[in-house]
Every structure is written in C-alpha cells, then in structure tokens.
N, C-alpha and C positions, 0 to 999 in steps of 0.2 A: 164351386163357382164363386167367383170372386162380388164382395157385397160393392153396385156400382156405388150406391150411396157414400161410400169413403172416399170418392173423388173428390179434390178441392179441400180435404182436411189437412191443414198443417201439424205437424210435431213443436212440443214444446222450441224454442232458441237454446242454440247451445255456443260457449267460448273458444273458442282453442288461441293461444298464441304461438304464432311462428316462431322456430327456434332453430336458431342458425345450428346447432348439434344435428339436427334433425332434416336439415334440409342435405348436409352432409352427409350424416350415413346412409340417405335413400340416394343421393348418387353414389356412393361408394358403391352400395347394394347395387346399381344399375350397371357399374361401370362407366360412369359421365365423370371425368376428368378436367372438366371445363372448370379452371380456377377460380373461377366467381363463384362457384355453387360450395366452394370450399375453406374461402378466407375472406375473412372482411376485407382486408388488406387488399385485395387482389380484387377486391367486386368494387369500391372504393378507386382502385387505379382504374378502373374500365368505363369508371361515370357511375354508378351506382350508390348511393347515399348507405347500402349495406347489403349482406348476401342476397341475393334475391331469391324467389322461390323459383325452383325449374319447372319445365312444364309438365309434370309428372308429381310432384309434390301433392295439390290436392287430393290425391289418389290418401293421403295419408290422415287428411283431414277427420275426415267420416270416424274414422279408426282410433283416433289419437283424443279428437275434442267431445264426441259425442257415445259418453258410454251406454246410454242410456237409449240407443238406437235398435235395436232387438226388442226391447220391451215393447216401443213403440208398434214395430211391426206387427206385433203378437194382440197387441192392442186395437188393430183396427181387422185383424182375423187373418193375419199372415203365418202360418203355416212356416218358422223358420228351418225346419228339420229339410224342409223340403224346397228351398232355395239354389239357384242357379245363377251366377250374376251373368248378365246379357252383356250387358255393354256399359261404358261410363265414357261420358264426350265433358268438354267444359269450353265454357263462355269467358273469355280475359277479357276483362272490362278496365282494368287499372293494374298497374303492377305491384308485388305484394312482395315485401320483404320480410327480414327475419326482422323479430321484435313489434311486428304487425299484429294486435289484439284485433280477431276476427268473430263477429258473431253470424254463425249460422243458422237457418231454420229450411226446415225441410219442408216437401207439401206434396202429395200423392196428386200427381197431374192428368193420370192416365190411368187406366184397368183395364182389361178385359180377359174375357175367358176363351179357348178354343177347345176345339171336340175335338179328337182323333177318331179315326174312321173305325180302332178296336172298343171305343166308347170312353177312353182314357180322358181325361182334360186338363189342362195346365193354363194359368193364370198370368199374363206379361202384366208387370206393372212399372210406370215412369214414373220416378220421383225426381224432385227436383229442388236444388239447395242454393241458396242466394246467402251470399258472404256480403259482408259488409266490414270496411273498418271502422279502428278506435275513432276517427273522424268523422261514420256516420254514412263513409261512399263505398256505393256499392262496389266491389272489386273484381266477382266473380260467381257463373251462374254454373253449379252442378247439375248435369242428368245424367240418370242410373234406370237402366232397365233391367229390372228382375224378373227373375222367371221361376213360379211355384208350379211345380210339379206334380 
C-alpha cells in the first residue's frame, strides 16, 4: 500500500538543455519528417528563432536530464521493479527550442492504492514536472501516471 503521506513531496530540481541533435534523432526515431524538427535552417525559414521541440520531445526529458529519477522513487517507497507507465499527457505553456536550459522539478501529486477482488493490490501514482527556462518562465507542465504493481 502506497504511504499517502508522500503526496505533495517534491524531488530534488534537475537541468537538461535542449539540443537540436536530440530533437533530431527522436523524429528520425518517430518518422516526423517535418524539416523544422531537423535544420535550423529550415525552422529559421518557417519563423522560428531555432529547431523547435516537437510535440513528443518531452517524452525525452525525464530520460536525458534527470538521472537521478529512480532513486527518487525508491526513496519515497516506490517499488521500481514493479512499475508500469500508465500514461504521460503535457501542458505547452510557451514554446521551447533547441539550446533552451530547462529546469525541472517533479512532485508526487497523487497516490492511491486498489484491491483486486483475488486480494492483489497495485498503487497508480501522478506525478508531475514543471519546466521552466533559462529566463525563469514556465514553459511546460509534465503528468505521468505510474502504476506499481
């Protein structure tokens, strides 16, 4: 059973900078073609001050900026052997380009535990990450539902 008391606890802040390579090879990896996500040159001709991130890029965030995100889990009695990701939604607040220094910070918004009827139980938990840039404005709000099994 998941301890409710960890609701409302944030994780240390973490950096990550946008990096046009990286905003690249996850469209490559998707198959998104769309020449902004692949030349400055060509984000730049379409209005763009530089590559911008596509809408699927934060997915990469969590992964890339925040090594130390495991630990955390284990730290507030998250069980990561036994993880299942539910779902992952995001909030565009501003647009975020390559060479954008981003700090994020996570925060366990939600918990709760359910019973199965063979006496089984499993834990859904919302977390949720607030990016901000090198300028201080918020850009984007992560939610991730996990499921401990």
């Amino acid at each position: 059973m998941f301890d409710q008391s960890k609701i409302g606890q944030s994780f240390p802040s973490f950096t990550y900078q946008v990096e046009r390579c990286k905003i690249h090879e996850l469209n490559l990896a998707i198959g998104d073609e769309n020449p902004i996500y692949h030349s400055k040159e060509a984000a730049q001709a379409a209005g763009y001050p530089d590559v911008p991130a596509s809408p699927t890029t934060p997915t990469t965030f969590q992964f890339w900026g925040n090594p130390d995100f495991v630990k955390h889990l284990v730290a507030i009695g998250v069980n990561v052997m036994r993880i299942i990701h539910g779902e992952e939604e995001y909030e565009y607040l501003a647009p975020i380009y390559a060479g954008d220094v981003l700090t994020g910070v996570t925060t366990l918004v939600d918990g709760k535990s359910r019973q199965g009827k063979d006496g089984s139980s499993m834990d859904i938990l919302t977390l949720e990450t607030r990016y901000t840039n090198q300028n201080g404005q918020e850009v984007l709000k992560e939610r991730q539902v996990l499921i401990v099994r």
